[in-house]
C-alpha positions as CSV (number, residue, x, y, z in Angstrom):
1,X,19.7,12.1,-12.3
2,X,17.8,9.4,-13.7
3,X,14.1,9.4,-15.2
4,X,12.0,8.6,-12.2
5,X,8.0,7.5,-12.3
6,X,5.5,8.7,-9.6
7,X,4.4,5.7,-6.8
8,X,1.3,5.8,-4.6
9,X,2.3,3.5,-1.8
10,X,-0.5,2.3,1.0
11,X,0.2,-0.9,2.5
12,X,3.8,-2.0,3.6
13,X,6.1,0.7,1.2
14,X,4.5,3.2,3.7
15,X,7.6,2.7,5.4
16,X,11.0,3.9,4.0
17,X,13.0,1.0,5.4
18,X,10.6,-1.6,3.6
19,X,10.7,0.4,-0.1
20,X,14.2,1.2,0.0
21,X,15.1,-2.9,0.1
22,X,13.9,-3.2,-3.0
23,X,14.0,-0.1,-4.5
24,X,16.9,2.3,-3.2
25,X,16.3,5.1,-5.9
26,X,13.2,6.1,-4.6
27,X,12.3,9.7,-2.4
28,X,9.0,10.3,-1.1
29,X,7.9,13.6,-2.4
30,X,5.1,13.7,-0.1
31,X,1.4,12.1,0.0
32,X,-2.0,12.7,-1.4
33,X,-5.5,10.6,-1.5
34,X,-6.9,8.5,-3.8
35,X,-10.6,9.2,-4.2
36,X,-13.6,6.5,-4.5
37,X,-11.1,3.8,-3.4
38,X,-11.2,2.0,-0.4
39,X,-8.7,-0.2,1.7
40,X,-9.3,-3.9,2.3
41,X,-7.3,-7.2,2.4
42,X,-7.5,-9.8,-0.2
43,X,-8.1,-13.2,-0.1
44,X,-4.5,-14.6,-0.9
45,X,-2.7,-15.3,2.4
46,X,0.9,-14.1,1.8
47,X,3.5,-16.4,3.4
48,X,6.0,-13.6,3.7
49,X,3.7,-11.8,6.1
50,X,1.5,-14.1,8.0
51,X,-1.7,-13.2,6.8
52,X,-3.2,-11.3,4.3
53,X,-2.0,-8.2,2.3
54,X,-3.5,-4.8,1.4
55,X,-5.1,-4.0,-1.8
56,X,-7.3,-1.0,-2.8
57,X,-10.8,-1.8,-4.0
58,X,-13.0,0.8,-6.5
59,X,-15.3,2.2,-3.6
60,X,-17.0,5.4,-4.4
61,X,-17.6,6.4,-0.9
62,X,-14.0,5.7,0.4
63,X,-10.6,7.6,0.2
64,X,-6.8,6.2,0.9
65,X,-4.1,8.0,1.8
66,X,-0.3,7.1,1.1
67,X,2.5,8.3,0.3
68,X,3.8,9.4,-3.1
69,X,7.6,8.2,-4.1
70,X,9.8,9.4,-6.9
71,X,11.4,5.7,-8.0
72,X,13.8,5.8,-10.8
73,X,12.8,3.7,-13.7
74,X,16.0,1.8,-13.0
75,X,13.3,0.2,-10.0
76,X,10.3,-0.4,-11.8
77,X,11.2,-4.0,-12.3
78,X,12.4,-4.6,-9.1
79,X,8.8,-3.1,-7.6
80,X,7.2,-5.5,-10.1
81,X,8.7,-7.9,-8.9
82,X,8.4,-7.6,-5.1
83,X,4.8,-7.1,-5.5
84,X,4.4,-10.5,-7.4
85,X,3.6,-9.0,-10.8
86,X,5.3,-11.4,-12.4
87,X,3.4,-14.2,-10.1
88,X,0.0,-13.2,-10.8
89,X,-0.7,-11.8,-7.5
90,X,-0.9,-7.9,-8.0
91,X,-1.3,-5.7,-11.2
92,X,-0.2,-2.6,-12.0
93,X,-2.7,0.8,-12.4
94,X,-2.5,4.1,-12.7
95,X,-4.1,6.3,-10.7
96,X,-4.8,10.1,-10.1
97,X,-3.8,10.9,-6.8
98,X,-4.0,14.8,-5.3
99,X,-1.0,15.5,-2.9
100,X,-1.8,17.2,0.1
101,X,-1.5,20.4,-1.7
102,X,-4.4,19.7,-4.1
103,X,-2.0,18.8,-7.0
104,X,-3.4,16.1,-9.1
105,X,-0.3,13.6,-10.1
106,X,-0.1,10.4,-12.3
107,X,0.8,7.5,-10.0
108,X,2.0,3.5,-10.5
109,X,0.4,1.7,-8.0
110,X,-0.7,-1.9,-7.8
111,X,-4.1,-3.8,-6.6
112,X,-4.3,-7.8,-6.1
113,X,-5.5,-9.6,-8.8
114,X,-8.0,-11.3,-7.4
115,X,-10.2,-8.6,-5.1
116,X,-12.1,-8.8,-2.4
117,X,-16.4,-8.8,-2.6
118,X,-18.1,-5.5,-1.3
119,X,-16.9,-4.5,2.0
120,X,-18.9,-6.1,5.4
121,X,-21.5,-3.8,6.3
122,X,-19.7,-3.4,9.5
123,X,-16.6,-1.5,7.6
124,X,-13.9,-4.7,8.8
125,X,-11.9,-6.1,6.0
126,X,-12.7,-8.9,4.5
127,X,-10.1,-10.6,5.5
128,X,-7.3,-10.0,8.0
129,X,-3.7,-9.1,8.0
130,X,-1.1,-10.1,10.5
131,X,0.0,-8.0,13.4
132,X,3.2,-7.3,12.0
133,X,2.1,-6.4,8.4
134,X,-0.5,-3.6,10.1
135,X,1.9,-2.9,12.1
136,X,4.4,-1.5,9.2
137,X,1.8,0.1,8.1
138,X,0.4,2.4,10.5
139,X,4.9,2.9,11.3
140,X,4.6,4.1,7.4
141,X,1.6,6.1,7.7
142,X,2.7,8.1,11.0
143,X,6.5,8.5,8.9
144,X,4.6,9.8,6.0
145,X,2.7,12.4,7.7
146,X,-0.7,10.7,7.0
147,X,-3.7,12.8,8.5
148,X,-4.0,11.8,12.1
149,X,-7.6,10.2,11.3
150,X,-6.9,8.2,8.7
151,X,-4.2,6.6,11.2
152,X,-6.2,6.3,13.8
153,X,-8.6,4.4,10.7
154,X,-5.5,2.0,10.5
155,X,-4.9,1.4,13.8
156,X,-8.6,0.6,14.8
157,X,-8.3,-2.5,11.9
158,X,-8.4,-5.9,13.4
159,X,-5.7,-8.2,13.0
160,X,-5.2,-12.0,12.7
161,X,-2.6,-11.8,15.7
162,X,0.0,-13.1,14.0
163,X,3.4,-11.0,15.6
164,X,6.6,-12.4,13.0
165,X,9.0,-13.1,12.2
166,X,8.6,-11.8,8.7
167,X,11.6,-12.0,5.8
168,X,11.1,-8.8,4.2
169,X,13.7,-10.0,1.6
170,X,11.5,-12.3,0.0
């Protein structure tokens, strides 16, 4: 078996069929929450998707779940690359994450470049994804075993309406 690293996946690599394009090697192992972070959407408007991706934003009063994947290291250049590391768009971090059995793990995960301001008083994003995009990941969330809340959290975030097609090979 090959050396693997720890991933804490939020947005779109939710879903198995999405991370597994890019990165066959990884196994979830199970998922945890990231503590004083919140959810939001950046301002670059991804042409793959139709609107605008996740990100995770330093928010003390805010938690994300996800989903923890072993990837072997063999991958870490390809996850790089399909979150636009090499473009600019995301950056690497790592992160403590505690797994659902309060385990606290190491974790690669990535955040846009360029954030978004302070969250809207209101608790909407500050700016909006596509249909499709939330759509994966809420799919993601209920295949990871996210609590039923925190989906519910997901599912209650507006959209831009925008419904495909996307080219998750890009």
């Amino acid at each position: 078996m090959s050396a693997t690293f720890k991933y804490f996946a939020y947005g779109s690599n939710l879903l198995a069929q999405r991370i597994h394009l890019n990165n066959p090697s990884a196994k979830r192992s199970g998922n945890g929450k990231l503590a004083a972070w919140r959810l939001d959407f950046g301002e670059y408007e991804s042409k793959r998707w139709g609107g605008h991706p996740a990100t995770i934003v330093p928010d003390e009063a805010a938690t994300v779940w996800g989903a923890i994947w072993d990837v072997g290291m063999e991958n870490m250049a390809d996850l790089d690359r399909q979150e636009g590391v090499d473009k600019n768009v995301y950056r690497a971090v790592e992160l403590s994450v505690v797994t659902s059995s309060g385990q606290i793990v190491k974790c690669r995960s990535y955040c846009l470049v360029n954030q978004p301001g302070a969250a809207k008083p209101d608790g909407t994003p500050s700016y909006l994804p596509s249909k499709v995009y939330l759509d994966t990941i809420v799919r993601g969330a209920k295949e990871t075993g996210l609590p039923n809340d925190y989906v519910a959290k997901l599912e209650a975030i507006p959209h831009n309406g925008y419904d495909g097609p996307v080219n998750w090979l890009e």
